[in-house]
Structure formats: C-alpha cells, structure tokens
TORNU-501532 format. One line per 3 residues: number of its first residue (from 1); their letters; for each residue y, z, x of C-alpha. Coordinates in Angstrom, 2 decimals. Layout:
residues N
NUM = a = Y Z X; ... .
END
This chain:
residues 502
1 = xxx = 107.06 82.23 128.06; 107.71 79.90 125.30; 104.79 80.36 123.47 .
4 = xxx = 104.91 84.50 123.72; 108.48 83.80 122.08; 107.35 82.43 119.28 .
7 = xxx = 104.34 84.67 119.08; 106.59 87.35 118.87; 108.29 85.85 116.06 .
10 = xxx = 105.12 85.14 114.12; 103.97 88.64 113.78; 107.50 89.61 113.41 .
13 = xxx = 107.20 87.24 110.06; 103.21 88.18 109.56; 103.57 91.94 109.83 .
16 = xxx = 106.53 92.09 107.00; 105.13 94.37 104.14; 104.99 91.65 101.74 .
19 = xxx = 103.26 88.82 104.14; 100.58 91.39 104.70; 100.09 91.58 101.59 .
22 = xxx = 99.41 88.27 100.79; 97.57 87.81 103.61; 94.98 90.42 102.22 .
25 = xxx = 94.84 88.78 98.55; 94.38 85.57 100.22; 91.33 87.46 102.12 .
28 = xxx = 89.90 89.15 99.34; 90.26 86.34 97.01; 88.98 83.97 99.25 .
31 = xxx = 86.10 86.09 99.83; 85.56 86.58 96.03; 85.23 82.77 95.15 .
34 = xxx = 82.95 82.15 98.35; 80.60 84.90 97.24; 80.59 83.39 93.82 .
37 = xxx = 78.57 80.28 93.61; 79.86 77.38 91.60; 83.34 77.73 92.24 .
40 = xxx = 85.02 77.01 95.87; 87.97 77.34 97.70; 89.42 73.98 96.23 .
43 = xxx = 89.14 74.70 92.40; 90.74 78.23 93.51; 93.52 77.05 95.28 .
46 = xxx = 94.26 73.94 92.76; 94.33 76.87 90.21; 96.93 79.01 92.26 .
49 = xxx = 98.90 75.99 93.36; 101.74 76.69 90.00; 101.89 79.96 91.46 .
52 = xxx = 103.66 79.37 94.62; 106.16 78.19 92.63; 107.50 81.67 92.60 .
55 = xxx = 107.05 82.87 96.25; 108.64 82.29 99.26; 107.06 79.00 101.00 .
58 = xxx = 105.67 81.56 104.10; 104.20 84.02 101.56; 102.41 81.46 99.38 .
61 = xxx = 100.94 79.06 102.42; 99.97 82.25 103.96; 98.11 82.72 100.93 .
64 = xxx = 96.38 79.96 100.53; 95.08 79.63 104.22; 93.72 83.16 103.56 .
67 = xxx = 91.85 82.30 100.66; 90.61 78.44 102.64; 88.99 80.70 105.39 .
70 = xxx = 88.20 83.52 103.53; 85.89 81.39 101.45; 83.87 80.23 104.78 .
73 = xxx = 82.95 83.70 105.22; 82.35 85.07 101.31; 79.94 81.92 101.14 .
76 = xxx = 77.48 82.92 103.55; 76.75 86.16 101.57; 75.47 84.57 98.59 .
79 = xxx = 73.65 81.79 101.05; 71.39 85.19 102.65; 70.91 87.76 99.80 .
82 = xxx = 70.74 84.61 97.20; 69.81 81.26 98.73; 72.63 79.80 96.64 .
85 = xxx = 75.49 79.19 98.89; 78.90 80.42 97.51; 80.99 77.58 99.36 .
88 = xxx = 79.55 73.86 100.21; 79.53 74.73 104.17; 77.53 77.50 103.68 .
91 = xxx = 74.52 75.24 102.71; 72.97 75.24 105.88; 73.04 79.27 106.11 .
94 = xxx = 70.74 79.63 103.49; 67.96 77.43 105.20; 67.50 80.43 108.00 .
97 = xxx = 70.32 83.66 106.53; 67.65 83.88 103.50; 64.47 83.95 105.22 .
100 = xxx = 66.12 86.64 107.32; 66.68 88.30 104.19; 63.31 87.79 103.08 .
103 = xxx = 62.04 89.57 106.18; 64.08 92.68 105.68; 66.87 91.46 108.33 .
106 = xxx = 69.81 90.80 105.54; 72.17 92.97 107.09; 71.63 91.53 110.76 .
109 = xxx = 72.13 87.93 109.26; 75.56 89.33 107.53; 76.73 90.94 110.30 .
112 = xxx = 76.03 88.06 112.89; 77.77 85.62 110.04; 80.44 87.93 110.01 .
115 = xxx = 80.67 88.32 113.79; 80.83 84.94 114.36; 83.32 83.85 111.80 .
118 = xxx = 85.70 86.83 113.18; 85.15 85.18 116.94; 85.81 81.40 115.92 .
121 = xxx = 88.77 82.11 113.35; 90.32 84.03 116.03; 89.54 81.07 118.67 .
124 = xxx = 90.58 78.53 116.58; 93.56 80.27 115.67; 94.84 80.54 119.36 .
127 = xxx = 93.92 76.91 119.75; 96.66 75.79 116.91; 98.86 78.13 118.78 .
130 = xxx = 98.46 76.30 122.25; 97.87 72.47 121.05; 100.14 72.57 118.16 .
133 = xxx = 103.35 72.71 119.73; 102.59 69.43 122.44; 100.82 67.71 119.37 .
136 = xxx = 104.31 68.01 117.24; 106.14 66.88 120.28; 104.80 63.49 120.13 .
139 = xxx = 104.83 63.47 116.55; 108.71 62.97 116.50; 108.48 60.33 118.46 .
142 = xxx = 106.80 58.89 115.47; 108.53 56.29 113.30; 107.83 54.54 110.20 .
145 = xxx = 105.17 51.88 111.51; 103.34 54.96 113.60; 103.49 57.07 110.24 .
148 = xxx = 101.74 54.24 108.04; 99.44 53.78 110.14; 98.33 57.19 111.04 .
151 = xxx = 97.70 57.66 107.35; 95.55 54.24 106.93; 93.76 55.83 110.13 .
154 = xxx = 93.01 59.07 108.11; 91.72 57.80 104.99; 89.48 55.16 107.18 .
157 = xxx = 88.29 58.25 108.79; 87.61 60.29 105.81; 85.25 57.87 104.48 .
160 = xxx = 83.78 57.39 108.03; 82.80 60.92 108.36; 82.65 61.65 104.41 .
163 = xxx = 78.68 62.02 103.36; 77.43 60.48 100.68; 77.90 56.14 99.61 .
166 = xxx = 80.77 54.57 101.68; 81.54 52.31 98.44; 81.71 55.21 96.10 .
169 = xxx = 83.95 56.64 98.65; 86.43 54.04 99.16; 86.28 53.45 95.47 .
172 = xxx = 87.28 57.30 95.08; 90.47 57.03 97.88; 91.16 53.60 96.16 .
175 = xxx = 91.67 55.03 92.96; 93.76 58.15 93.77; 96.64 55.76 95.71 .
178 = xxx = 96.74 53.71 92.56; 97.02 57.09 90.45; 99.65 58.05 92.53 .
181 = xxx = 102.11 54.87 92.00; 101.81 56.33 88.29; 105.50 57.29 87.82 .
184 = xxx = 109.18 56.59 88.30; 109.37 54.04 91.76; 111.67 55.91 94.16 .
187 = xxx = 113.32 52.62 95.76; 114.26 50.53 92.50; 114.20 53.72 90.33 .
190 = xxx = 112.04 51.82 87.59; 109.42 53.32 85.52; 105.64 51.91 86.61 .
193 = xxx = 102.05 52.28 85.31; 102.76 54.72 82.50; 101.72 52.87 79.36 .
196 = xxx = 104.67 53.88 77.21; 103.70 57.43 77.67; 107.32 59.43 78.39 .
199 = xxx = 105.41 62.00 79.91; 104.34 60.24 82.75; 107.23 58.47 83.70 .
202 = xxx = 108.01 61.99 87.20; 104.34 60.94 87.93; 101.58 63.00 87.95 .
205 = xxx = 102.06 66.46 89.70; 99.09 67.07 92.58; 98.38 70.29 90.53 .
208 = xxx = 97.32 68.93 87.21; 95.18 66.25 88.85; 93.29 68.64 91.34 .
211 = xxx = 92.84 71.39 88.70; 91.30 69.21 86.35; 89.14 67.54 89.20 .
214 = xxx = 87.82 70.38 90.76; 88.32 73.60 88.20; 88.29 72.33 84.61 .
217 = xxx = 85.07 69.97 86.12; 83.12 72.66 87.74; 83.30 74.64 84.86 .
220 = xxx = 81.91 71.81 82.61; 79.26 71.31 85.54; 78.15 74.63 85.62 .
223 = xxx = 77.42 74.65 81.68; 75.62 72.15 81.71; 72.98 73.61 84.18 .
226 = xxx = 70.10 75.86 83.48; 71.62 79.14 85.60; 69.73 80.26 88.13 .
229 = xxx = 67.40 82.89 88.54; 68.86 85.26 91.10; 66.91 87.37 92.92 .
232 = xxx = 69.39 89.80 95.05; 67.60 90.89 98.17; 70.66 93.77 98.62 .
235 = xxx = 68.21 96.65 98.68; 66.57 95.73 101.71; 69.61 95.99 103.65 .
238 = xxx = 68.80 99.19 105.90; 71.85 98.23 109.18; 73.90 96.37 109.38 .
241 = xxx = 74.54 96.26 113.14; 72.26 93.43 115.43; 69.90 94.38 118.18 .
244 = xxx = 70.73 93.30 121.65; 68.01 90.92 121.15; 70.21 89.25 118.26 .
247 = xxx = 73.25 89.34 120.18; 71.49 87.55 123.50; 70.60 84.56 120.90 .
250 = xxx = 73.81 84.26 118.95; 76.52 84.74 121.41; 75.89 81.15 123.05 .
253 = xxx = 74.99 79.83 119.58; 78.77 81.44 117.77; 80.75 79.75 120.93 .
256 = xxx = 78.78 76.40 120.71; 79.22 76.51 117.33; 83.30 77.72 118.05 .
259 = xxx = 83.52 74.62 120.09; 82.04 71.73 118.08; 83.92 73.01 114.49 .
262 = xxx = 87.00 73.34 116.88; 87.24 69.60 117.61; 85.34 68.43 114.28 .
265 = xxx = 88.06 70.40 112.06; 91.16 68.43 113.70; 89.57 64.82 112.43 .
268 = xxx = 90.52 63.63 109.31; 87.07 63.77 106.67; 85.89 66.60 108.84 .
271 = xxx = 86.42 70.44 108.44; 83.97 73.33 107.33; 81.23 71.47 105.78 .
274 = xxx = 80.66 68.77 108.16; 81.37 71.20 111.07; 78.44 73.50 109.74 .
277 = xxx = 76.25 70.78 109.22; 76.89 69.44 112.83; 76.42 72.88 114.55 .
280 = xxx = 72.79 73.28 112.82; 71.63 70.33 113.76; 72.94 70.93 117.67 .
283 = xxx = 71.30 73.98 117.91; 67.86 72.87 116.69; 68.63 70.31 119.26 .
286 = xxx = 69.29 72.53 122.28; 67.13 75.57 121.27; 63.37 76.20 123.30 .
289 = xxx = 61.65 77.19 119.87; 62.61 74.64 117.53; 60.06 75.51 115.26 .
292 = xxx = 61.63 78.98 114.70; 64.50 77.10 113.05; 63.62 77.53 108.95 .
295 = xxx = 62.02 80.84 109.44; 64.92 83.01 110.18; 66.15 82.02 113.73 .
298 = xxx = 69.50 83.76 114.06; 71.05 81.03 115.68; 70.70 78.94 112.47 .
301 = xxx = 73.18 81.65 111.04; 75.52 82.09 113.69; 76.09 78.54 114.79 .
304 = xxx = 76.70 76.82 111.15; 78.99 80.56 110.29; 81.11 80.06 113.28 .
307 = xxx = 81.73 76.26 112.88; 82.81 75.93 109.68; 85.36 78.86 110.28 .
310 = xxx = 86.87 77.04 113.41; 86.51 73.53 111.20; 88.86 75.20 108.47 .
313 = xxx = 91.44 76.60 110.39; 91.78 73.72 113.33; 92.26 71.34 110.05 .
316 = xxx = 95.36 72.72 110.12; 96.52 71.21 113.17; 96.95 67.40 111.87 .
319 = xxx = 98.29 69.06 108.60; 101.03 71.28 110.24; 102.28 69.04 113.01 .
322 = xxx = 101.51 65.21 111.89; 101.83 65.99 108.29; 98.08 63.91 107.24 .
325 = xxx = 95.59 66.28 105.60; 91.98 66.81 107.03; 90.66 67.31 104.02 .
328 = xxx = 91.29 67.87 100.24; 92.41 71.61 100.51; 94.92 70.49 103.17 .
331 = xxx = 95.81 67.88 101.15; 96.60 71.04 98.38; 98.48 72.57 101.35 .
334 = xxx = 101.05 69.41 101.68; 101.43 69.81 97.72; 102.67 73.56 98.43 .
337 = xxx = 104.91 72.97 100.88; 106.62 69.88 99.21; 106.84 71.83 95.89 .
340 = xxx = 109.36 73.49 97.86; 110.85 70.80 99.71; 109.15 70.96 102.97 .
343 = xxx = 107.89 67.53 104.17; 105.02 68.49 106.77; 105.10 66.54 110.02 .
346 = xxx = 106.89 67.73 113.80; 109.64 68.79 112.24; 108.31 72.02 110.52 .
349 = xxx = 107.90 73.63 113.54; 111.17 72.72 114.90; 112.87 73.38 111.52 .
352 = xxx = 111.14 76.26 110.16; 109.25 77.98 113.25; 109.39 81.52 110.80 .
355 = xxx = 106.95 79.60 108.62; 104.63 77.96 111.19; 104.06 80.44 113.54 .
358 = xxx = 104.12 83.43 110.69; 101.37 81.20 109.39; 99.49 81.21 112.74 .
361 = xxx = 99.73 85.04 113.29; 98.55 85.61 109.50; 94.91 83.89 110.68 .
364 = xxx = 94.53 86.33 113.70; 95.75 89.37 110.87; 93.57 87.24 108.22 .
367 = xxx = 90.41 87.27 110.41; 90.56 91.37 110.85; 90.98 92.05 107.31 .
370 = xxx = 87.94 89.75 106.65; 85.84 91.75 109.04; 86.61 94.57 107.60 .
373 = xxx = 86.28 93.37 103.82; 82.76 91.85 104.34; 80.53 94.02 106.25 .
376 = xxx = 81.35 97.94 105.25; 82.02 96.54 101.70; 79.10 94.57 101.17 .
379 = xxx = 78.16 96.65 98.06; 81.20 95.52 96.18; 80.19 91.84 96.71 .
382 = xxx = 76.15 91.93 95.63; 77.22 93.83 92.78; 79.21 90.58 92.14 .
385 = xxx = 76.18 88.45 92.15; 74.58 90.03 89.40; 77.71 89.09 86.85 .
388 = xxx = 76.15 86.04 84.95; 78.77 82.86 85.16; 79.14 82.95 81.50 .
391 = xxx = 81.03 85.56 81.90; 83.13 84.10 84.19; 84.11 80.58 83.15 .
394 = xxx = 86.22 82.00 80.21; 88.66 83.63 82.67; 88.77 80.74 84.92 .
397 = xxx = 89.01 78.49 82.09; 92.42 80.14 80.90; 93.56 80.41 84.82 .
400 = xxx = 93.58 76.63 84.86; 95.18 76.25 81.53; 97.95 78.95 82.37 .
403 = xxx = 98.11 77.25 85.69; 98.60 73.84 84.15; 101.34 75.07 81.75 .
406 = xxx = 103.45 76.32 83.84; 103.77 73.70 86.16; 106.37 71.96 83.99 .
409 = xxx = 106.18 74.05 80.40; 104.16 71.24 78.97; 101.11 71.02 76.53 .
412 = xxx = 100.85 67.46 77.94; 99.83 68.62 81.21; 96.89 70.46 79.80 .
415 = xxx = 95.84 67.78 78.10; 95.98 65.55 81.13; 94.30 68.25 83.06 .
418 = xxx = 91.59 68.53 80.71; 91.02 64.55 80.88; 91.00 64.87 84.54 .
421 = xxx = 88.23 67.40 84.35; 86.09 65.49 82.08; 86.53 62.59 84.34 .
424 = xxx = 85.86 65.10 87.50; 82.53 65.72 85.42; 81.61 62.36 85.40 .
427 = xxx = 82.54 61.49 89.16; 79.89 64.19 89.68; 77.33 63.28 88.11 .
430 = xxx = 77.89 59.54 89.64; 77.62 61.10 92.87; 81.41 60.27 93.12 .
433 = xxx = 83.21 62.84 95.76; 86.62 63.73 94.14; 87.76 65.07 97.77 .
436 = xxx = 88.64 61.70 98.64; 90.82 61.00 95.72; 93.10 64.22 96.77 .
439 = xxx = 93.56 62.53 99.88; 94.25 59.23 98.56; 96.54 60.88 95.67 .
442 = xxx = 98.91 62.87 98.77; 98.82 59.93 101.19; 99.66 57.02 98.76 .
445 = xxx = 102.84 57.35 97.96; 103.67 58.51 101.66; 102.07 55.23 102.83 .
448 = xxx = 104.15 53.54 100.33; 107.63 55.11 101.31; 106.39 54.70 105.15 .
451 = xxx = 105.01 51.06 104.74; 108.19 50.22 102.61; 110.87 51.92 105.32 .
454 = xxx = 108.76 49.68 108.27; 109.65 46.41 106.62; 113.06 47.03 106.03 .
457 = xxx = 113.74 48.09 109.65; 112.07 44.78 110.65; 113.74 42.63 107.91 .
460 = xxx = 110.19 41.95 106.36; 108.45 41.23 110.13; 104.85 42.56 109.41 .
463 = xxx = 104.23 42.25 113.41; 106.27 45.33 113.75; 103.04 47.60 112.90 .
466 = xxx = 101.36 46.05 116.40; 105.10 45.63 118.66; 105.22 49.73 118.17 .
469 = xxx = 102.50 50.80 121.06; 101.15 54.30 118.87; 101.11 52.10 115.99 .
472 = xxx = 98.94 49.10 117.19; 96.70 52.24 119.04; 96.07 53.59 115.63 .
475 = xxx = 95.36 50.32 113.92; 92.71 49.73 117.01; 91.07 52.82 116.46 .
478 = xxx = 91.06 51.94 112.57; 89.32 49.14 113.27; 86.59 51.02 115.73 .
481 = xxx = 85.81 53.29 112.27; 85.01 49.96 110.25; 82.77 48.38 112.57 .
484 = xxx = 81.25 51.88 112.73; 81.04 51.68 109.06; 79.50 48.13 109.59 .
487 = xxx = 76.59 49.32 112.05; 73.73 49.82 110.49; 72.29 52.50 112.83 .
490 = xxx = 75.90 54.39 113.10; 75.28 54.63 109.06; 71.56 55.73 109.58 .
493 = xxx = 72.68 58.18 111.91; 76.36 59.54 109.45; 73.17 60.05 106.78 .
496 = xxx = 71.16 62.03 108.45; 73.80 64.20 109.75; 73.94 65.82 106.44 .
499 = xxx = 70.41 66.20 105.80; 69.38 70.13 105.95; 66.19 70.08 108.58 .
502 = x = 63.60 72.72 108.63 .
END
C-alpha cells in the first residue's frame, strides 16, 4: 500500500503542466543529440547543467534523466539508416540495425529498437520503484567508514568494468580526485592547490570541468576528422510495423536483454554501453543460427536496444538512494542536485519523496513520449542526418560558452573550460577515457569529507574502516575487483567483452 502511496504522489508531481513539459524537452532533446552522431548525452547534459540553476530541482533532474534515456533510443536511428551510431551504446546496433536497412527492413529494425527500449525503460523504471525504497533503508544505516568505503568500492569498480587500459584508467580517476582538492579546504578553511590564481581558490565547479571535457573536446575532435560520407537509407522505409515472425525472435531477445542491462546498470562502471555490449554478445551466445548474427538478425537489434535503456535508467538506483554515481552522467546528476543543496544518499527519499518519486513517474511518462517521438516522426529525424556537423558545432560551441558564463559570471571560467577541452582532446587521442575523471572529480572530495569525519569519530583509529561490519564487507569486495584486475584471463575476458563480433 506503501508503494501505491507514493506512486500516487509521483504522478501527482509528474503530471503538473510544467513537469510534463520538461519531461518532453528532455525526450526530444535527448532524442536529438542521440540521432546526431558526435555529440552524446554527456556533452549535452554538461552543457545544460548552468541551466538548472534556474528551475526547480524536480523540473531540472526530470530533465536531464529525459534527455540520459532519450539518447539510448535517438542513437539507434543513426546506427540503422547510417551505420554511425548517434550515442556510444548504440555501437553494437549498427553491426545487424544497418544490414537490416540494407535489405529494405529499416523500419522493422526502428520499430523493434523502439519497441524494446519502450518495454525495458518501463521495466526498469518499476524496478527503481520496488528496490529503491529497501536499498535507501539500509543506506541510513550507513555511517562515515561505510560511506568511504562504498565510494573506494565504486571507483575500483569503474575501472574493473571500464573498457579500454586499466592504467590509463586509474590514471584518469587519479587525476580527477586530485583536481578536485583544487580549492578552499572545508575543515581548516585554507586555500590549497591554486597557484596564486584567485579564481580558483571555491574550486572548480563540476560544470566547467565536464563541459570542457566532453563538449568543447568533441567539438575539437570532430574537426579534426575527415566527415563522413553518409548514405541515408530513409527511402527504403516502406512499414514500420514487424511481422509476427519479428516479434517471435525479439520478444525473448528485448526481456533477456531487459534483464541483463537491469542488473549491469546498478554497478558502478556499468550502464548503457557496457549493458549493450553484454546483451549482443549473450544472444550470439544463446541463439540456434549464430551465423545470422552480422547479417541482419533482429535479435542483434532488440537485445543491445533494450539493455542499454534498462542500463541507463537502473544507474539511477545507486545514484538516488546511496548517493555514488554509476557512471559519468550520474555523476552530472549529483552535480544538479547539490547545485541546489541536495546531498544524494537515503535521505532524499525520506526528505524529498516529491522529487524522487516525481522523478520515477517522469521515466514511465518519459518512455511514452519517446515512443511516440521516434517511430511516427521518423521523417523529422533522417532529415536531421543530412545537416553537415559544420553547421552544427558553431551553435554548440556558443551553448558551452554561454553555459560556462553563467555558471558564476566569469570570463575565467571559459577560459578554464576551454583548457579543459583542449586537454579532453588530448585524453582522446591517448586513448584516455575522461568518464572516469567525472567520477573521480564528484567522489573525491566526498571521500575526503567521509574519510576525514571516520577518523575523528575514532580519534585517528584507522581499524575503524574493518570494526564497522558494511564497511570491512565493502573493502572485501574491493579487494575481489583487484585481484580480478590482477588475473590475467579475467582481463582477457573484460577485453573481449567490448569487442563488436560478427
């Protein structure tokens, strides 16, 4: 009865004039920058962080989710009529979504992409609103030992289940916590790390570093690169709805899919991208014709598209109720909420249950819109795709420096920003993910005030992180993700997780 209660009071929050609203500019923006390669739901959201400074904390996260999971399902439209996918977990769509597309079956790959999304946003969504309550209950019984190291737990699991070099990524989460000491110390009140430089001395705002990482840097990326040759395959799209042959193969494929994104999105590193990646691989795995699986097997599309829509929205659950972020984009989402004074952890839900459970009604509301937006107005978006990016960077370009500005009224801060993004360039081309700085940038000085708090209440005891039973649990399960890091054939096998078969 509980849970209908606060149901009730989620779309009484959702269905307010101005939360639908947002919800559907989240939707179509998210759906905008997914069918638009070279862009992403990060760069978007680091550019529209400033703006929540002006809404109401329910309006703007509700925005921001919407454009997270709207992305998941703009990206796989560019991945079938383009082969170039809009959003990083919609690689794996274009392997089989394009040669559907090639074959004259476009519109049956965008519906069952779109069908499947729809079914594992809404699954996912009721899953936050079952295991997110329980989850936040033992959450308070967390202290300052548990909270420290929870968040050494998450950053040893983002590089676990990262892709790419384990150095370069512990390199990348070493560097953001030492960015974010940069600043004015909160316990002694002294000024630390900022070269002389006044401007530094209230630290650097998550907003200027993640707009020059991941706008300012894919901009400079994206100039530097031949552009593509795009060959739109809209005008073969004769219907849009599947044949009941489609539907017997993707139905067990979209809830497989559902399932594994479901439990991948709640671990810290994991999410859209390695959700999609996992579900392709698991369905080559389990399927009778294999060697169907690059030629335009359906279940290659529905399996990836409804994973990384369950990965996005479960990463919400660790956000919302333990306050550590998944990823980097819920690492953006701690950055809205405490730009308006909301810590997230347990007590969100206990102190503002408006905000967290109009937030979980907003997905279900988010997920129809989305429907709605990308199958009857397909049109809209492959007339999208023919816009060359030169075009576009000018207008995202002054986004991020608007954006920048207005964060605290200073030119300094596009300056920084504009360092950051050459530095973002750079990290790129070194095969450096900046993802993992985000996450070390949020969690540092958290760790900090968490690791600080702990010795005080034990008068200096270290031994206090392994009395506290949830705290020496977490430590032991840190430990399990280094010697998995250690392994050689755990590392063989993290590789080849992310390699695109077929």
């Amino acid at each position: 009865m509980e849970l209908l209660h606060n149901l009730a009071t989620g779309f009484g929050v959702a269905m307010t004039p101005l939360n639908l609203l947002f919800a559907l500019v989240g939707a179509l923006v998210g759906t905008l920058i997914g069918v638009l390669p070279g862009i992403g739901p990060i760069a978007t959201i680091a550019m529209l962080l400033p703006l929540t400074f002006h809404l109401e904390p329910t309006s703007g996260i509700i925005m921001l989710a919407g454009i997270f999971y709207g992305a998941q399902y703009g990206g796989s439209t560019s991945a079938i009529l383009v082969n170039l996918p809009g959003e990083t977990s919609s690689v794996v769509t274009c392997i089989d979504g394009h040669q559907m597309a090639r074959q004259g079956r476009a519109g049956t790959a965008l519906a069952v992409a779109a069908l499947g999304s729809f079914f594992a946003g809404c699954m996912s969504t009721a899953l936050i609103a079952a295991f997110a309550p329980p989850l936040a209950l033992v959450g308070q019984s967390f202290g300052a030992p548990e909270y420290f190291s929870l968040m050494v737990f998450g950053l040893i699991a983002a590089v676990v289940l990262a892709h790419g070099s384990v150095i370069k990524a512990v390199a990348m989460i070493v560097l953001g916590l030492l960015i974010g000491l940069v600043g004015t110390d909160g316990q002694t009140g002294g000024v630390r790390f900022t070269f002389g430089i006044t401007q530094l001395s209230d630290g650097i705002d998550v907003a200027i570093l993640a707009i020059g990482l991941f706008g300012i840097s894919e901009i400079i990326t994206n100039l530097s690169e031949a552009e593509e040759e795009r060959s739109i395959l809209a005008q073969k799209i004769t219907r849009l709805w599947p044949t009941r042959e489609d539907f017997r193969r993707a139905w067990p494929a979209a809830l497989r899919g559902t399932t594994l994104g479901s439990l991948l999105g709640v671990l810290p590193g994991g999410g859209a991208m390695l959700s999609s990646f996992a579900a392709y691989a698991l369905e080559k795995k389990v399927s009778k014709t294999p060697s169907e699986f690059g030629r335009g097997a359906v279940e290659g599309v529905a399996g990836p598209e409804s994973a990384n829509n369950a990965g996005a929205q479960t990463s919400f659950i660790p956000m919302l109720t333990l306050g550590l972020p998944s990823n980097a984009v819920m690492a953006l989402m701690i950055g809205a909420l405490t730009i308006h004074g909301i810590q997230p952890g347990p007590q969100v839900m206990t102190e503002r249950p408006t905000m967290f459970w109009g937030l979980v009604v907003s997905m279900w509301i988010g997920n129809l819109m989305l429907l709605v937006i990308n199958l009857p107005l397909i049109g809209v978006w492959v007339q999208l795709l023919k816009v060359p990016y030169r075009f576009l960077y000018l207008a995202i370009l002054l986004f991020c420096g608007v954006g920048v500005y207005t964060v605290n009224n200073s030119p300094a801060a596009v300056l920084l920003a504009a360092l950051f993004g050459v530095a973002g360039y750079v990290f790129m081309k070194l095969d450096c993910e900046p993802a993992p700085l985000i996450l070390g940038f949020v969690l540092g000085p958290l760790m900090e005030d968490n690791l600080r708090r702990a010795l005080r209440i034990s008068g200096g005891d270290p031994t206090i992180f392994i009395e506290r039973r949830i705290s020496l649990a977490l430590l032991i399960a840190t430990l399990l993700l280094l010697l998995i890091l250690i392994l050689p054939f755990i590392r063989k096998k993290r590789q080849e997780a992310y390699q695109s078969e077929g």
